[in-house]
PDB file of N, CA, C and O in Angstrom:
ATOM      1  N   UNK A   1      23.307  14.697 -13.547  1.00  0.00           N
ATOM      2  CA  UNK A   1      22.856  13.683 -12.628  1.00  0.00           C
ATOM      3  C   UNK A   1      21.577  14.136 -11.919  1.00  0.00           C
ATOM      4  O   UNK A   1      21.460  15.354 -11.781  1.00  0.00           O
ATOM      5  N   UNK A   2      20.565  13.327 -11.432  1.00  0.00           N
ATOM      6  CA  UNK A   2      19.842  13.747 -11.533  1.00  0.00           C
ATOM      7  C   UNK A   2      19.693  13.952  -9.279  1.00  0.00           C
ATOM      8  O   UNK A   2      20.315  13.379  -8.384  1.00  0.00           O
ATOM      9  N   UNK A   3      18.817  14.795  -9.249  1.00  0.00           N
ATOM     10  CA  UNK A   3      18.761  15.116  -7.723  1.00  0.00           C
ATOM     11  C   UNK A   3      18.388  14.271  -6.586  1.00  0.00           C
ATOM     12  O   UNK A   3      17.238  14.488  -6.204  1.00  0.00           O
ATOM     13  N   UNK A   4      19.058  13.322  -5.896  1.00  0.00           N
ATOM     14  CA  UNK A   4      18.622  12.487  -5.033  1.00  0.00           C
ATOM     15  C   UNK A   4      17.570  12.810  -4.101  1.00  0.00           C
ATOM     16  O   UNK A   4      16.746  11.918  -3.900  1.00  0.00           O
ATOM     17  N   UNK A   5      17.473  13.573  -3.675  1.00  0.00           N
ATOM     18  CA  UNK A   5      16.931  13.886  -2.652  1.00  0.00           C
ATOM     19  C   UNK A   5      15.446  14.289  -2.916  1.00  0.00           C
ATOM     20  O   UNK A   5      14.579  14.113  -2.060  1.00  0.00           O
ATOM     21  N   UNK A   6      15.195  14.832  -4.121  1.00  0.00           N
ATOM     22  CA  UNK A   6      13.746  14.802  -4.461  1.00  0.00           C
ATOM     23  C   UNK A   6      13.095  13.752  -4.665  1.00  0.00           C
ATOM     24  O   UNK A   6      11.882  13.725  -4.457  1.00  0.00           O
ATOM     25  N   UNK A   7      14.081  12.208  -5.312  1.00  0.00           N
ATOM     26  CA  UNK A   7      13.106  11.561  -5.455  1.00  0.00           C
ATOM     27  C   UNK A   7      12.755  10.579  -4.068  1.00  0.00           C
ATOM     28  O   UNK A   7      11.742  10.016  -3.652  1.00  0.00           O
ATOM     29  N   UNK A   8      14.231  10.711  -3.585  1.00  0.00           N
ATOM     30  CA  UNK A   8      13.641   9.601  -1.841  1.00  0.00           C
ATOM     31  C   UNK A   8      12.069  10.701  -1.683  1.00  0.00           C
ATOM     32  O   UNK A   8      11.060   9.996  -1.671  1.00  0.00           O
ATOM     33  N   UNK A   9      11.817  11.974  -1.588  1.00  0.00           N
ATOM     34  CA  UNK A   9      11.106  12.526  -1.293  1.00  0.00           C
ATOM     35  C   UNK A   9      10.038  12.228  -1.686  1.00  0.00           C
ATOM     36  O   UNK A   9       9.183  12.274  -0.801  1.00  0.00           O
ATOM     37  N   UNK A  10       9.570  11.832  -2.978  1.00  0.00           N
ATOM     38  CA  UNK A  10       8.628  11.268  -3.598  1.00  0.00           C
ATOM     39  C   UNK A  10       8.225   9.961  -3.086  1.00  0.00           C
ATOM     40  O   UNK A  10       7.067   9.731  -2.737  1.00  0.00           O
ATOM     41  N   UNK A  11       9.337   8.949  -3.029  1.00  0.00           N
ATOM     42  CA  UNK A  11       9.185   7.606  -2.226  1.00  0.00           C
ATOM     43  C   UNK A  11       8.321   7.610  -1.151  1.00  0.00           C
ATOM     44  O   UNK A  11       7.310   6.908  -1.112  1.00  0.00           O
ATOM     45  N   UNK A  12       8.701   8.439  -0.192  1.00  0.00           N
ATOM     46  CA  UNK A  12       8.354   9.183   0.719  1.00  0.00           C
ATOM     47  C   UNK A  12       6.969   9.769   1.316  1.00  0.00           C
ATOM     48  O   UNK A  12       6.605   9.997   2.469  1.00  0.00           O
ATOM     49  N   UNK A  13       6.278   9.936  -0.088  1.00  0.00           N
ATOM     50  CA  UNK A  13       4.822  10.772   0.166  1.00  0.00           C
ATOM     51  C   UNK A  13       3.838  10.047   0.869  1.00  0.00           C
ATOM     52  O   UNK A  13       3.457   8.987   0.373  1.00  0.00           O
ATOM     53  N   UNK A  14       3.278  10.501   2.123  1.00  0.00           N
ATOM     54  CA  UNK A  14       1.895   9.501   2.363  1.00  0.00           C
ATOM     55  C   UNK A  14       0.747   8.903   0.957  1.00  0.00           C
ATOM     56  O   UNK A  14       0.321   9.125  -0.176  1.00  0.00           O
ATOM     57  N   UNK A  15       0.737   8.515   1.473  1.00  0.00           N
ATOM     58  CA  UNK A  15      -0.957   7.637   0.714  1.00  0.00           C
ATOM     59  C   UNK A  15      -1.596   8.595   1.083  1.00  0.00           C
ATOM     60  O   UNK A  15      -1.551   9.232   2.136  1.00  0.00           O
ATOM     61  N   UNK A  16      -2.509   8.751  -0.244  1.00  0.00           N
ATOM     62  CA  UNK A  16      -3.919   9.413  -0.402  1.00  0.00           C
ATOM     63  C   UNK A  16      -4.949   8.900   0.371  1.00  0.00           C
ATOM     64  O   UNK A  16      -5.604   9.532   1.199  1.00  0.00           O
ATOM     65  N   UNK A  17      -5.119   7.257  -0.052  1.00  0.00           N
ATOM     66  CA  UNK A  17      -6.257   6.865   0.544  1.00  0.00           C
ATOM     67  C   UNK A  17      -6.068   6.648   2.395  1.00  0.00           C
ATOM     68  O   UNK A  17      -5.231   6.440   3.273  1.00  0.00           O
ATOM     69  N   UNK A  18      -7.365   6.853   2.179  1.00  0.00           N
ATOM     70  CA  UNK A  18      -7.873   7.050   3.970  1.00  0.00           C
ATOM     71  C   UNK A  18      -7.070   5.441   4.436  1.00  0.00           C
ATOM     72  O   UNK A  18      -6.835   4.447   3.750  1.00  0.00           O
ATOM     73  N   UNK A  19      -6.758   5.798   6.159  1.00  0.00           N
ATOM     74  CA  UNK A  19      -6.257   4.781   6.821  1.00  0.00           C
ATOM     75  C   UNK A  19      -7.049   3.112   6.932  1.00  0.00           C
ATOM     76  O   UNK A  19      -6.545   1.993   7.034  1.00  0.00           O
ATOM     77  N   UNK A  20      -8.583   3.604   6.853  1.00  0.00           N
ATOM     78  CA  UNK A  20      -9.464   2.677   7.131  1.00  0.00           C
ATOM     79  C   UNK A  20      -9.278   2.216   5.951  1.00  0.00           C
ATOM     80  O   UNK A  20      -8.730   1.124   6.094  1.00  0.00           O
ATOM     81  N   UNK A  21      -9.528   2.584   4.157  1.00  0.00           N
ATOM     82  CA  UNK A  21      -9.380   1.667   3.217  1.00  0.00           C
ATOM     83  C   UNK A  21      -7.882   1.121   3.131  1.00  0.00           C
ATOM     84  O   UNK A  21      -7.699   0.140   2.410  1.00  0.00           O
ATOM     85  N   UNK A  22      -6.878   1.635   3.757  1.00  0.00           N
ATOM     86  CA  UNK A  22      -5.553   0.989   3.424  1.00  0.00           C
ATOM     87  C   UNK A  22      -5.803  -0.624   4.920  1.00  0.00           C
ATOM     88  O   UNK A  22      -5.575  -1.832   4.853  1.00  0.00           O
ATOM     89  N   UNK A  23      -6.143  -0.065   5.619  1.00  0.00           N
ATOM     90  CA  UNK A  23      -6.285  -1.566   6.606  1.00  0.00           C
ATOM     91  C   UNK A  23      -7.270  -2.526   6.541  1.00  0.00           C
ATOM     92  O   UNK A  23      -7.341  -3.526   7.255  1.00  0.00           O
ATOM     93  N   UNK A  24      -8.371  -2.047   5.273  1.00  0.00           N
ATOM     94  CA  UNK A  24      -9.286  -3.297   4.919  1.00  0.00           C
ATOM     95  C   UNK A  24      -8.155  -3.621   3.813  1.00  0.00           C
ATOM     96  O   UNK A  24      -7.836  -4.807   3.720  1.00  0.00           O
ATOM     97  N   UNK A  25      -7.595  -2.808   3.071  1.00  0.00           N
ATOM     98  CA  UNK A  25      -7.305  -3.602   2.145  1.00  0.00           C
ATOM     99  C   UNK A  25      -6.378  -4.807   1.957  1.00  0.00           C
ATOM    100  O   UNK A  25      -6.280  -5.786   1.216  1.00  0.00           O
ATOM    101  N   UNK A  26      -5.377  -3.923   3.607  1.00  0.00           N
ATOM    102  CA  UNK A  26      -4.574  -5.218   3.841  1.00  0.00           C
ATOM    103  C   UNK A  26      -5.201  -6.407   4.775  1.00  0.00           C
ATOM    104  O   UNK A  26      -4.680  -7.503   4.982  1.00  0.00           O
ATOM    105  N   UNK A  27      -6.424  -5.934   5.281  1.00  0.00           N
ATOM    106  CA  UNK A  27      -7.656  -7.299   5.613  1.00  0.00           C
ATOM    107  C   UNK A  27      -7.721  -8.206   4.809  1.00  0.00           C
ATOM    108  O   UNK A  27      -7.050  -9.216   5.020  1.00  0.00           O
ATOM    109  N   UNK A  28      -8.545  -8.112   3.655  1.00  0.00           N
ATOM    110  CA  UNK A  28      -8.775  -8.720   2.764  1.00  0.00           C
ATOM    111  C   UNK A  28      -7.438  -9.245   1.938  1.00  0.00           C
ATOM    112  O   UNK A  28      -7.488 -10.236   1.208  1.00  0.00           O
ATOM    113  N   UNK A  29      -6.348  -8.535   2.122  1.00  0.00           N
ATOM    114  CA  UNK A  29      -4.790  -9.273   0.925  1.00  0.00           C
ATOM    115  C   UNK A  29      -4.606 -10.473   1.988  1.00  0.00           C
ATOM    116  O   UNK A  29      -4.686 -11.561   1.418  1.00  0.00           O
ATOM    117  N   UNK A  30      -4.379 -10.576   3.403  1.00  0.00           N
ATOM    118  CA  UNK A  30      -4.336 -11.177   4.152  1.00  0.00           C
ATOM    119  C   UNK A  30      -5.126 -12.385   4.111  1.00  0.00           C
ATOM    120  O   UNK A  30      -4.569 -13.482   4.075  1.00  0.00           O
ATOM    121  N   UNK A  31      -6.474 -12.258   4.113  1.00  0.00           N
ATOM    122  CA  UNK A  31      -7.447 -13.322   3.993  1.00  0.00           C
ATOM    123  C   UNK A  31      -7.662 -13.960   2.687  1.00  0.00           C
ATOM    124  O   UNK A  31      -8.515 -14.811   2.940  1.00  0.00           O
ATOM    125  N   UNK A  32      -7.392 -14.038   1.487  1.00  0.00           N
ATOM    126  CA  UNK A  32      -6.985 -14.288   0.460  1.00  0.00           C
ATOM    127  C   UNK A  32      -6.711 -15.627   0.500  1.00  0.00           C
ATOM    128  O   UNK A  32      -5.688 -16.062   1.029  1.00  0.00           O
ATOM    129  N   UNK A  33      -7.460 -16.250   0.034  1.00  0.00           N
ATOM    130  CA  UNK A  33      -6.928 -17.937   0.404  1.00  0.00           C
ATOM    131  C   UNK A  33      -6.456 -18.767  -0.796  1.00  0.00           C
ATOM    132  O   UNK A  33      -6.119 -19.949  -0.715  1.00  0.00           O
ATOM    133  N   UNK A  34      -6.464 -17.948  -2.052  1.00  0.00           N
ATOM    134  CA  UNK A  34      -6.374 -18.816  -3.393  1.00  0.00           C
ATOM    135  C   UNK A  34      -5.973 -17.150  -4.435  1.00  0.00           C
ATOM    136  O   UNK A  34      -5.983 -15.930  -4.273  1.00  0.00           O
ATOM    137  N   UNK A  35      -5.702 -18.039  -5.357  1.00  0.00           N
ATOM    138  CA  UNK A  35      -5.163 -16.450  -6.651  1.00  0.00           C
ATOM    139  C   UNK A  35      -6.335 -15.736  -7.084  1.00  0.00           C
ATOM    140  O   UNK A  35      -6.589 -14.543  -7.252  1.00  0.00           O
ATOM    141  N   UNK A  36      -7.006 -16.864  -7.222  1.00  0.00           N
ATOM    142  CA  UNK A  36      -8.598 -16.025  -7.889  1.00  0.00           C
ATOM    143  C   UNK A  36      -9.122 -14.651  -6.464  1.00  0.00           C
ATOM    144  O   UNK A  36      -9.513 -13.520  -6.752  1.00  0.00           O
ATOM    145  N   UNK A  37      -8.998 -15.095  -5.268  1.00  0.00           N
ATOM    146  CA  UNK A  37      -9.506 -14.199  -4.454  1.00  0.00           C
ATOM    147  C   UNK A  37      -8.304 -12.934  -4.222  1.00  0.00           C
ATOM    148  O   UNK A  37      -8.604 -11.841  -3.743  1.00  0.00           O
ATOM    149  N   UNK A  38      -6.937 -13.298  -4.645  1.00  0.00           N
ATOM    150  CA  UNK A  38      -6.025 -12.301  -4.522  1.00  0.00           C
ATOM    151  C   UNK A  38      -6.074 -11.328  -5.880  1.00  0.00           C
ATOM    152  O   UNK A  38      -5.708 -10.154  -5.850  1.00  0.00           O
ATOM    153  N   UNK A  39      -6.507 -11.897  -6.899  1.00  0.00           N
ATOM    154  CA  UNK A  39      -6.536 -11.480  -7.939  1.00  0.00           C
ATOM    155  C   UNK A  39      -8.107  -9.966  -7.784  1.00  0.00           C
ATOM    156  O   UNK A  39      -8.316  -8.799  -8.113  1.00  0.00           O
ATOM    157  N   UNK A  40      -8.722 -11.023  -7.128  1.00  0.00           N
ATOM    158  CA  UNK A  40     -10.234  -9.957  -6.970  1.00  0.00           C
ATOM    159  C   UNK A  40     -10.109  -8.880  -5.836  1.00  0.00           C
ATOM    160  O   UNK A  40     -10.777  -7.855  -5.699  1.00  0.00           O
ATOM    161  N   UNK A  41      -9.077  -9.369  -5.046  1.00  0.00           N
ATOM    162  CA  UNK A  41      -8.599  -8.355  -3.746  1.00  0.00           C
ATOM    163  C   UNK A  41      -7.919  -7.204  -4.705  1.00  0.00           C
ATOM    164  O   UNK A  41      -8.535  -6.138  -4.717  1.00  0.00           O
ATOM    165  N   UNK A  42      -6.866  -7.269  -5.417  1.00  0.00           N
ATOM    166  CA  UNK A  42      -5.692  -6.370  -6.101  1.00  0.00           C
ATOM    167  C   UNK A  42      -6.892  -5.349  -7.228  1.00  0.00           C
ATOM    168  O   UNK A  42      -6.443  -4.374  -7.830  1.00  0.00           O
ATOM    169  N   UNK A  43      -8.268  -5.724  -7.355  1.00  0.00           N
ATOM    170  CA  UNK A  43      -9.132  -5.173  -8.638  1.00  0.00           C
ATOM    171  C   UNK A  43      -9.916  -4.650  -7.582  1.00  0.00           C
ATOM    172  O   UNK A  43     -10.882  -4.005  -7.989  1.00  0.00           O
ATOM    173  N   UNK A  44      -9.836  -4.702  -6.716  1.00  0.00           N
ATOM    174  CA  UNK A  44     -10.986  -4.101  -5.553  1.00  0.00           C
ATOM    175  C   UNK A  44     -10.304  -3.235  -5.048  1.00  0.00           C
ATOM    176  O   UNK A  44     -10.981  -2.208  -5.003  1.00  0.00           O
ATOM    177  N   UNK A  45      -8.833  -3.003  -4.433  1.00  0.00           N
ATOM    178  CA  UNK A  45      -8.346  -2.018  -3.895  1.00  0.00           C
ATOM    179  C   UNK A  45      -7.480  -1.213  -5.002  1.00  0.00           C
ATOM    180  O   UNK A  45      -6.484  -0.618  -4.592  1.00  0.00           O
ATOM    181  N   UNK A  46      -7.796  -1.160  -6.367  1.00  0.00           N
ATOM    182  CA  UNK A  46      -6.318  -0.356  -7.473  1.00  0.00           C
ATOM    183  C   UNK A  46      -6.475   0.626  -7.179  1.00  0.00           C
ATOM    184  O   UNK A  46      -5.409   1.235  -7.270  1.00  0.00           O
ATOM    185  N   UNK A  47      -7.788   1.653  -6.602  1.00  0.00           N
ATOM    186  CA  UNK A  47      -8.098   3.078  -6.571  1.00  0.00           C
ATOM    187  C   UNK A  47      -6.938   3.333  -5.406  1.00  0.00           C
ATOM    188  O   UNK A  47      -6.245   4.331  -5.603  1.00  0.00           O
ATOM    189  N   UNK A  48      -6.614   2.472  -4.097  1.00  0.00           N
ATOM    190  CA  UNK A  48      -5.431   3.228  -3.863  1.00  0.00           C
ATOM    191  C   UNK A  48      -4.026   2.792  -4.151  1.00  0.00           C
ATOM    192  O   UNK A  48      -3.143   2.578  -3.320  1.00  0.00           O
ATOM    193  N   UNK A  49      -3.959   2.701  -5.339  1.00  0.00           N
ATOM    194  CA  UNK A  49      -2.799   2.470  -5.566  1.00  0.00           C
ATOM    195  C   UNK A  49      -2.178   1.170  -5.599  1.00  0.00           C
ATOM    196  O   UNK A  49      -2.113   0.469  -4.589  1.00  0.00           O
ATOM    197  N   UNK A  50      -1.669   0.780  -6.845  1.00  0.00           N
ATOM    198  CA  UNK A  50      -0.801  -0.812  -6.936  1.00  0.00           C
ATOM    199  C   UNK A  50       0.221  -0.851  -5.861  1.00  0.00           C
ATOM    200  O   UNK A  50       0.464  -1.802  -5.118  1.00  0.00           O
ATOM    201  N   UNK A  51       0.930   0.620  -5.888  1.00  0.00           N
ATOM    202  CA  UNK A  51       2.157   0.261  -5.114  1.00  0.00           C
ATOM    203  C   UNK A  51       1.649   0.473  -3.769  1.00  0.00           C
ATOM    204  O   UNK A  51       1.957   1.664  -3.795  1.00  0.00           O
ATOM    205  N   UNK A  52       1.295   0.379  -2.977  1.00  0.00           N
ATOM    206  CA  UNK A  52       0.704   0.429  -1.674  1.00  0.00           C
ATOM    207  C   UNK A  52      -0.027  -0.965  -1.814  1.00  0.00           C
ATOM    208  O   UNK A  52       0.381  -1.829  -1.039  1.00  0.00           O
ATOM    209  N   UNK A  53      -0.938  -1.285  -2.591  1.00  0.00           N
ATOM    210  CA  UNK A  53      -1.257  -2.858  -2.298  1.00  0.00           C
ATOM    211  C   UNK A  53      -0.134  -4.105  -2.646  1.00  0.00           C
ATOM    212  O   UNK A  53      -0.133  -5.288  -2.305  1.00  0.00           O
ATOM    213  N   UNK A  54       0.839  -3.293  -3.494  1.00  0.00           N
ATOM    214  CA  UNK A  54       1.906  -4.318  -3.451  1.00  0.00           C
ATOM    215  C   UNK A  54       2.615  -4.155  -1.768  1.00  0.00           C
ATOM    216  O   UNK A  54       2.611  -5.044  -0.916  1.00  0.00           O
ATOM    217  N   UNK A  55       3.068  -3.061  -1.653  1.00  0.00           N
ATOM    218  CA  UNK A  55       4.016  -3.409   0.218  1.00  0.00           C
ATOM    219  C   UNK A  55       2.688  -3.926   0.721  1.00  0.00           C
ATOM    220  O   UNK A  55       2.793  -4.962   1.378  1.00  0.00           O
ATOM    221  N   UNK A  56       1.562  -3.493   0.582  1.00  0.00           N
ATOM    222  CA  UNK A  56       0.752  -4.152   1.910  1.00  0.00           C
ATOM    223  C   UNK A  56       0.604  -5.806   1.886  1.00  0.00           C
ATOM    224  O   UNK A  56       0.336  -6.466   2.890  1.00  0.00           O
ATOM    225  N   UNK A  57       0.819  -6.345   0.595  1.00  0.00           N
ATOM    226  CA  UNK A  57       0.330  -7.492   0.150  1.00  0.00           C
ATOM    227  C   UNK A  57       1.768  -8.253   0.861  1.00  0.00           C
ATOM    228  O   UNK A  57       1.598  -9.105   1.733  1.00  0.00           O
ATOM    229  N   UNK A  58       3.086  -7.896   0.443  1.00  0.00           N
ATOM    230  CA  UNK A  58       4.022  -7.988   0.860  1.00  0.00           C
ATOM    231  C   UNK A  58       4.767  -7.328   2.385  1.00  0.00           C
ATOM    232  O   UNK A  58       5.916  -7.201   2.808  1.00  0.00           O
ATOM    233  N   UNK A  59       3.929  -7.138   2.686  1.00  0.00           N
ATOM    234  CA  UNK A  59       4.072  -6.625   4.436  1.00  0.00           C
ATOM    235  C   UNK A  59       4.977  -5.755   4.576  1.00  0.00           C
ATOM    236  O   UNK A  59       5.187  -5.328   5.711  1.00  0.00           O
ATOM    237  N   UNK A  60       5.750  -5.264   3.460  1.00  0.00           N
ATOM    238  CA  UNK A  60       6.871  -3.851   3.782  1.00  0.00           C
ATOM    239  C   UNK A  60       6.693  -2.978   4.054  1.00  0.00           C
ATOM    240  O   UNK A  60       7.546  -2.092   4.107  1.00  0.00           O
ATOM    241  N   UNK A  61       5.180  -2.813   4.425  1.00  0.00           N
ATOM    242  CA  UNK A  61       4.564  -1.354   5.139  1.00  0.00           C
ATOM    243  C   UNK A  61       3.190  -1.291   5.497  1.00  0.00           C
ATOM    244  O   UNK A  61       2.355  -1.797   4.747  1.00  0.00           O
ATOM    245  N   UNK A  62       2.728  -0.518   6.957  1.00  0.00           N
ATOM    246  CA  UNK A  62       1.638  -1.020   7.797  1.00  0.00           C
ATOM    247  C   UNK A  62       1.054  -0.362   6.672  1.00  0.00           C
ATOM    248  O   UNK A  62       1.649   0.011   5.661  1.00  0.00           O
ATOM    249  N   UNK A  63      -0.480  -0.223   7.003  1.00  0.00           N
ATOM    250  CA  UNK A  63      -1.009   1.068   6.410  1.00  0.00           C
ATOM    251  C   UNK A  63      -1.041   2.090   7.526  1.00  0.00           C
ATOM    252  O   UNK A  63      -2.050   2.786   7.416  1.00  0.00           O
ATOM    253  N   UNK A  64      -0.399   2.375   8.412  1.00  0.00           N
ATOM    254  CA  UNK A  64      -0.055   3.689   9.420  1.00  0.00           C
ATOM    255  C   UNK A  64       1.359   3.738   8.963  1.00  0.00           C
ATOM    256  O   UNK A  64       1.858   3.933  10.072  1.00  0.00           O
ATOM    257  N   UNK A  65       2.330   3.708   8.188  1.00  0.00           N
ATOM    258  CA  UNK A  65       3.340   3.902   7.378  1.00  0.00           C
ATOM    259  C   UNK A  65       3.413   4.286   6.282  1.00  0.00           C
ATOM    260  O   UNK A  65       4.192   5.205   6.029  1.00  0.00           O
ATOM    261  N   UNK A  66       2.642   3.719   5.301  1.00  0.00           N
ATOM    262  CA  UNK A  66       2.011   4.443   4.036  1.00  0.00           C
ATOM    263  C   UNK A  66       1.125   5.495   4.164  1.00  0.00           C
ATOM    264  O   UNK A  66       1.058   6.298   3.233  1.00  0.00           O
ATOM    265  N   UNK A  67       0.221   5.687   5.443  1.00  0.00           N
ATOM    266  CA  UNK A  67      -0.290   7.025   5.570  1.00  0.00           C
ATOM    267  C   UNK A  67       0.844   8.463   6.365  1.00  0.00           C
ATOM    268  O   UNK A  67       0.589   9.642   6.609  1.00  0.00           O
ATOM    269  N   UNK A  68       2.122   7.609   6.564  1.00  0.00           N
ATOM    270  CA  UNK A  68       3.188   8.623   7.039  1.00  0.00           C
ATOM    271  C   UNK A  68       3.115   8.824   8.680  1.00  0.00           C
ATOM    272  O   UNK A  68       3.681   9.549   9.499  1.00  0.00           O
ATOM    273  N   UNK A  69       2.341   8.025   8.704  1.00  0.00           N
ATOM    274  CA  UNK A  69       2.244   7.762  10.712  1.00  0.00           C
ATOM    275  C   UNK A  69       2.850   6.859  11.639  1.00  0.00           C
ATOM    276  O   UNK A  69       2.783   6.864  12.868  1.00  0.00           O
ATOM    277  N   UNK A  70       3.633   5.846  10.633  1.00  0.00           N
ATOM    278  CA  UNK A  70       4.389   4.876  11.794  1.00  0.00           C
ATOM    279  C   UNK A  70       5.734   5.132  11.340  1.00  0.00           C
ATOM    280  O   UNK A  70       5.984   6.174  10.733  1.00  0.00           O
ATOM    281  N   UNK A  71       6.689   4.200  11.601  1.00  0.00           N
ATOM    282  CA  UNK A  71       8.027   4.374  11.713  1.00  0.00           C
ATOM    283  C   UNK A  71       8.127   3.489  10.557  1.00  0.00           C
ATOM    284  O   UNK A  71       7.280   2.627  10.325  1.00  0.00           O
ATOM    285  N   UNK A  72       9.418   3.748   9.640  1.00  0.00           N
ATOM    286  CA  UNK A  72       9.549   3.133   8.287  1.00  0.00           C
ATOM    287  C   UNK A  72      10.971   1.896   8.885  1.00  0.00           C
ATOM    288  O   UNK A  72      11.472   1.101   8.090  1.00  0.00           O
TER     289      UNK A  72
END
């Protein structure tokens, strides 16, 4: 079986990218008014990460949470 606790740990890891590109990026997912501009938002922010623009897009995490600074 495999070790629980390493992978919550992994779950777990801050974001790489800086605080300022994780809060434009959820600027811009926010302001998004049509698919074509969400579509060009998700190709503009992939460098940090799908899964971080997916919670941000989906609000399951600030970007001071994904950088490991707010409360989960």
């Amino acid at each position: 079986m495999a070790d629980d606790s390493r992978s919550e740990e992994v779950l777990n890891m801050p974001a790489i990218a800086s605080l300022e590109d994780l809060k434009a990026a959820q600027k811009d997912l926010q302001e998004a008014k049509d698919l074509n501009e969400l579509k060009a938002t998700f190709k503009k922010w992939r460098r940090i990460g799908w899964k971080n623009v997916c919670k941000l897009w989906l609000e399951e995490r600030t970007p001071e949470q994904l950088k490991g600074e707010g409360d989960h």
